[in-house]
C-alpha positions as CSV (number, residue, x, y, z in Angstrom):
1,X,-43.3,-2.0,-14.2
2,X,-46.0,-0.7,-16.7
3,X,-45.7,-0.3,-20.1
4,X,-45.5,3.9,-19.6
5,X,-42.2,3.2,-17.5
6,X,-40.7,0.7,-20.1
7,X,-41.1,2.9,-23.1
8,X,-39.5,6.2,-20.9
9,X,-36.4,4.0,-20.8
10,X,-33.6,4.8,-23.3
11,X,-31.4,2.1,-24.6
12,X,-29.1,2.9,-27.2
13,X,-25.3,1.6,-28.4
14,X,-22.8,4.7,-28.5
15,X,-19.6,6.3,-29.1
16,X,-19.1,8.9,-26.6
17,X,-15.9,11.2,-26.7
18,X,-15.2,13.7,-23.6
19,X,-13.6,17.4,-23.8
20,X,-10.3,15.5,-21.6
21,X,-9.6,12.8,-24.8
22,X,-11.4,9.9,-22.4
23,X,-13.4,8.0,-24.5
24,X,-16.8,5.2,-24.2
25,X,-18.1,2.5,-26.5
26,X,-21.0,0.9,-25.7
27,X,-24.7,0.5,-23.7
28,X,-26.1,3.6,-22.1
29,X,-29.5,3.5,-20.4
30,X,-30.9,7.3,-19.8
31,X,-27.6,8.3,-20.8
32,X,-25.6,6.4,-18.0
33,X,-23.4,3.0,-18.9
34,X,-25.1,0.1,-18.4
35,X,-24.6,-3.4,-19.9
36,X,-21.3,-3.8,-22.0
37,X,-18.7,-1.5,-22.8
38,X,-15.4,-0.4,-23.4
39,X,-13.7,2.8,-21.8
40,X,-10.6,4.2,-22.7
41,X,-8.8,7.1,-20.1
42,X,-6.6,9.8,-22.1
43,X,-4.2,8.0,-19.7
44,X,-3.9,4.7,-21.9
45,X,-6.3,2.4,-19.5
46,X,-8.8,0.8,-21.2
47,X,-11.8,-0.9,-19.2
48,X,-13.7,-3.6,-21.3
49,X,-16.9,-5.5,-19.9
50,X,-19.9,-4.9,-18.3
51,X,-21.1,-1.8,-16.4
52,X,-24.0,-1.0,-14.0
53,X,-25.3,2.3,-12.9
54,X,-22.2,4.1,-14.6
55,X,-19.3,1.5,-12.5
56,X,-18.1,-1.3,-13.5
57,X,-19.8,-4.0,-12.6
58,X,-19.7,-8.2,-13.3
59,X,-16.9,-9.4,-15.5
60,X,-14.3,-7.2,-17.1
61,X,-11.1,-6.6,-18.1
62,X,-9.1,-3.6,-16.9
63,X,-5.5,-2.7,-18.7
64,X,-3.7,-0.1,-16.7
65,X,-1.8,2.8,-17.9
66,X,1.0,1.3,-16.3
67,X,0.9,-1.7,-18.1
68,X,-0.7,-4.1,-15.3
69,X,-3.9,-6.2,-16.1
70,X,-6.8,-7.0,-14.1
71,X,-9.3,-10.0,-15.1
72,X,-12.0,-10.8,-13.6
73,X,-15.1,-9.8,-11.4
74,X,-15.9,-6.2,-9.9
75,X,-18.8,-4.8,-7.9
76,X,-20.1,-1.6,-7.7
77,X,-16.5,0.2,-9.4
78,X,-14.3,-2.4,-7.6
79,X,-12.5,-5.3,-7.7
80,X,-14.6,-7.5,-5.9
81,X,-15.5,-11.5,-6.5
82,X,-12.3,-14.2,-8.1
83,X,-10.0,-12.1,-10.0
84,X,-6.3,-12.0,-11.8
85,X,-4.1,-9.3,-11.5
86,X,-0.9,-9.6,-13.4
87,X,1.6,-6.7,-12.4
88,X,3.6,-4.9,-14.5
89,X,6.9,-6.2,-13.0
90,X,5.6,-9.6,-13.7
91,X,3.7,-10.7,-10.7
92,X,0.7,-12.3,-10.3
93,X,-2.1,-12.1,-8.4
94,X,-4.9,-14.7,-8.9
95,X,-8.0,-15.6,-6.3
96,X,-10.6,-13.8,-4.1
97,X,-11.0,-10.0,-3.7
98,X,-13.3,-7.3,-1.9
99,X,-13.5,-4.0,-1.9
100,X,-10.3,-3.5,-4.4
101,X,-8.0,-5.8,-2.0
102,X,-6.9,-8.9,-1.8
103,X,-9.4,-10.8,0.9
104,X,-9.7,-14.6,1.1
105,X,-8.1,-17.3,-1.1
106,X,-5.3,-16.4,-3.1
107,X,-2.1,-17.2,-4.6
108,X,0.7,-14.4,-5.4
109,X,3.7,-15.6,-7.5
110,X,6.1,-12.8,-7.5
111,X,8.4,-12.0,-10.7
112,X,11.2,-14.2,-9.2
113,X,9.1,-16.9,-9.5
114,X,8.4,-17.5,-5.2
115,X,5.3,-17.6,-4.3
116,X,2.8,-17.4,-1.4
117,X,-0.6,-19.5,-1.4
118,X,-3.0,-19.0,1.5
119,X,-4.9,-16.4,3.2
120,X,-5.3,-12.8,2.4
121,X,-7.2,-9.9,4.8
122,X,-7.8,-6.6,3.3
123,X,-4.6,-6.7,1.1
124,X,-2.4,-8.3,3.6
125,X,-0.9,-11.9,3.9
126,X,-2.9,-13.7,6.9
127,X,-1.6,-16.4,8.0
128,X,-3.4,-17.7,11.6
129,X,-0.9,-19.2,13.6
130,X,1.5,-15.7,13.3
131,X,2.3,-14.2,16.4
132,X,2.7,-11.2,16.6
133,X,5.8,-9.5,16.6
134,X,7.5,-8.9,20.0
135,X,9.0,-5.4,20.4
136,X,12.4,-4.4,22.6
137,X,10.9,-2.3,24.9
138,X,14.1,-1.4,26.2
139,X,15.0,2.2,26.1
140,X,17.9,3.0,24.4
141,X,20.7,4.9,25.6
142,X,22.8,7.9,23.6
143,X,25.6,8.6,25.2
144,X,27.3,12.2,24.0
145,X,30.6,12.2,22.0
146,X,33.5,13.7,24.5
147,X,36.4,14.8,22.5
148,X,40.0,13.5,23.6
149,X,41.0,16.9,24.6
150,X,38.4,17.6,26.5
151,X,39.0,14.2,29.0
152,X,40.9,14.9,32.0
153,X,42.7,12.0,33.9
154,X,42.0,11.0,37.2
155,X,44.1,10.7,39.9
156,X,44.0,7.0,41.9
């Protein structure tokens, strides 16, 4: 990269309200986040941590409107990498993540305090040895409601 290139490159630290109450603190490079930050929604989220090309991007901390937390690594706008997400109910999710799922190690420990440790697959419990489920393949048979009065005894 030449010198011209470096100099045409804007870094600067600021506060950044929009027209919808959302709000940004932090790095900008040619006026798109980049390094660290924090971003509020009008919502009540609040994203803190490092940005690239306007997503989030390496570590961060993400506090949901809801009141559930995410901590940990994201890629390109999405969880992605180790991560913790505790739930608003009280469950947690700690371990491995792609693509904003639960994928590979993991351990969930619900808010009654059970928990499940082992493999996850694109947001799903995986466990190898499962079968899978056997379905009754049997039709079933409705039979129509006959009134009393309408039955007429046979004769032997």
């Amino acid at each position: 990269m030449g010198n011209e290139q470096i100099k045409s490159i804007k870094y600067e630290t600021v506060k950044v309200k929009w027209s919808n109450g959302d709000k940004y603190k932090g790095d900008l490079v040619n006026n798109i986040r980049q390094g660290k930050g924090t971003y509020t929604w009008h919502t009540g989220g609040v994203y803190k941590g490092k940005w690239n090309n306007g997503k989030r991007h390496g570590k961060g901390t993400n506090i949901y409107c809801n009141g559930s937390v995410y901590e940990g690594k994201w890629e390109k706008g999405m969880k992605h990498g180790t991560g913790k997400y505790t739930y608003c109910n009280g469950s947690i999710y700690e371990g491995e993540w792609k693509n904003n799922k639960k994928h590979g190690k993991g351990k969930y420990t619900y808010c009654n305090e059970s928990t499940y440790e082992g493999e996850w697959k694109n947001g799903k419990r995986y466990e190898e040895d499962e079968e899978e489920p056997s379905y009754n393949t049997n039709p079933i048979v409705v039979m129509p409601l006959v009134r009393y009065d309408d039955y007429k005894r046979l004769e032997d």
